[in-house]
N, C-alpha and C positions, 0 to 999 in steps of 0.2 A: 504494500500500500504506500510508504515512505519510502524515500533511497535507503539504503546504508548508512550515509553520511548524516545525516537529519537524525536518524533511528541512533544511532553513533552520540549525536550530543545531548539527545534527548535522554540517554540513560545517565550520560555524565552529568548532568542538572541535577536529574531525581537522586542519583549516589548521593553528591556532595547536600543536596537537601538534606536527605537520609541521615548523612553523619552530623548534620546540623539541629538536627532534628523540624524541622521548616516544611509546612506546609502551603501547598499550591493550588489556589482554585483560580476558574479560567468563567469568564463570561466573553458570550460571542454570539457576534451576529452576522456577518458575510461569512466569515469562516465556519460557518453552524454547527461546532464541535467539532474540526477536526483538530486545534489545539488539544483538547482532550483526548481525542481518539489517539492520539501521538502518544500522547504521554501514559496511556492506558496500554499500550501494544507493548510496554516495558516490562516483562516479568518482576514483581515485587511491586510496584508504582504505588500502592496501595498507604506504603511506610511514608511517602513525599508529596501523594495526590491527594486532597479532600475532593473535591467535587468540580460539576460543569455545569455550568446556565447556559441554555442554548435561548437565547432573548432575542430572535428574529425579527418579530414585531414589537413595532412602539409598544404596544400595552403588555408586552412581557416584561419589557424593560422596566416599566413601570410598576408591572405587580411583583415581579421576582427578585429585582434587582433595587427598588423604589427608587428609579431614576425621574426624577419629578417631569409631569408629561409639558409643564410650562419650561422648561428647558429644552424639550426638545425640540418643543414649539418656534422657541426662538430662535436656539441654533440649528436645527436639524439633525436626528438619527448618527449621520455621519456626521461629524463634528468632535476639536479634542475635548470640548466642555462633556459633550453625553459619553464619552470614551474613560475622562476618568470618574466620573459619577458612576459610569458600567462599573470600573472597577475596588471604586470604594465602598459599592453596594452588594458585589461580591462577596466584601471580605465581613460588611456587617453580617450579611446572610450565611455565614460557614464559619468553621472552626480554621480556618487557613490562618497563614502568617504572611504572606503574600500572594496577591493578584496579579493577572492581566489579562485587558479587555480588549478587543477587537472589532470595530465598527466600520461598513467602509460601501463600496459601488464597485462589487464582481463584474456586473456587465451580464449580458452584453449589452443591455439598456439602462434605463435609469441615473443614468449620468447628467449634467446640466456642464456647463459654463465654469459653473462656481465649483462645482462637484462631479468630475468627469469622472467616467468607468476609470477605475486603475485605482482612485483617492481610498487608503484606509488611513486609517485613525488606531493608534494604540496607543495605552495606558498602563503603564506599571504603577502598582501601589502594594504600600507596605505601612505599620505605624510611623516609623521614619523616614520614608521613602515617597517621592510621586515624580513620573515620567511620563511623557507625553509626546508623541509626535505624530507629524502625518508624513506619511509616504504617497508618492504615485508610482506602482505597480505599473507593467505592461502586460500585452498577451489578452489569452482568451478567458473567460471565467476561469478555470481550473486552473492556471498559471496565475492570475492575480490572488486568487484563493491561498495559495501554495506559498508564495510569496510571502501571505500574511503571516501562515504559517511560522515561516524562517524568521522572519522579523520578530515574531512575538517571542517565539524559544530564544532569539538572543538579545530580547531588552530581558526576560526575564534573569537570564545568564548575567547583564550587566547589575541588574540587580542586587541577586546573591552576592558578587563578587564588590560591588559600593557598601551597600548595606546591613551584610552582614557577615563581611567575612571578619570580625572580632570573635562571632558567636561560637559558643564552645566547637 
């Protein structure tokens, strides 16, 4: 399902989590779970993964995540405001120690101007910790998707390695 290489750093994440004791949940919405499905194809992942929010639509994000619907309003779905709200509402909703969330325009429609096919949004958060940025992606849905993918495993990676590499 994942290359090697991807499947490759994705266990080294959940290890060095494991040894840290650090828990990781993911909310997503272009990517509709395959950050988790990544991180679940891991033998053990169970010891470093709490859970996944697949928050598709606005009103999941809303009721799963209580990403306020006047924010989306304002800024739109995609957006780094509802990106890290996704993932600071992850972390109220689960027992994790850090998040990240994933919001964005797969394609091959729904793109605008301001928000073209390619635009994701992601969001690292932790108690000490918040990251934010937007990428534009190329390719075709499953390339932009995939994309998200790699980008999220390695803000989460920059994460671990700012934020908590003191911890036991």
């Amino acid at each position: 399902m994942f290359e090697a290489a991807l499947m490759k750093e994705a266990a080294t994440l959940l290890d060095r989590c494991k040894q840290k004791n650090l828990k990781i949940t993911t909310a997503e919405s272009c990517t509709g779970g395959a950050i988790a499905t990544l991180l679940t194809e891991i033998p053990g992942c169970s010891k470093s993964f709490d859970r996944g929010f697949i928050t598709y639509s606005n009103e999941a994000k809303t009721e799963m995540l209580g990403v306020e619907a006047s924010l989306i309003e304002m800024h739109g779905a995609v957006s780094e405001e509802v990106a890290v709200a996704m993932a600071r509402g992850a972390l109220s909703h689960s027992r994790a120690t850090m998040a990240i969330a994933v919001t964005g325009v797969a394609g091959p429609d729904g793109g605008t101007p301001e928000k073209p096919v390619g635009m994701v949004c992601i969001a690292a958060s932790a108690d000490n910790y918040l990251e934010v940025k937007t990428h534009r992606f190329t390719g075709d849905r499953r390339a932009v998707r995939l994309a998200g993918v790699t980008a999220a495993l390695h803000m989460l990676d920059a994460m671990l390695r700012r934020s908590f590499s003191s911890v036991a």
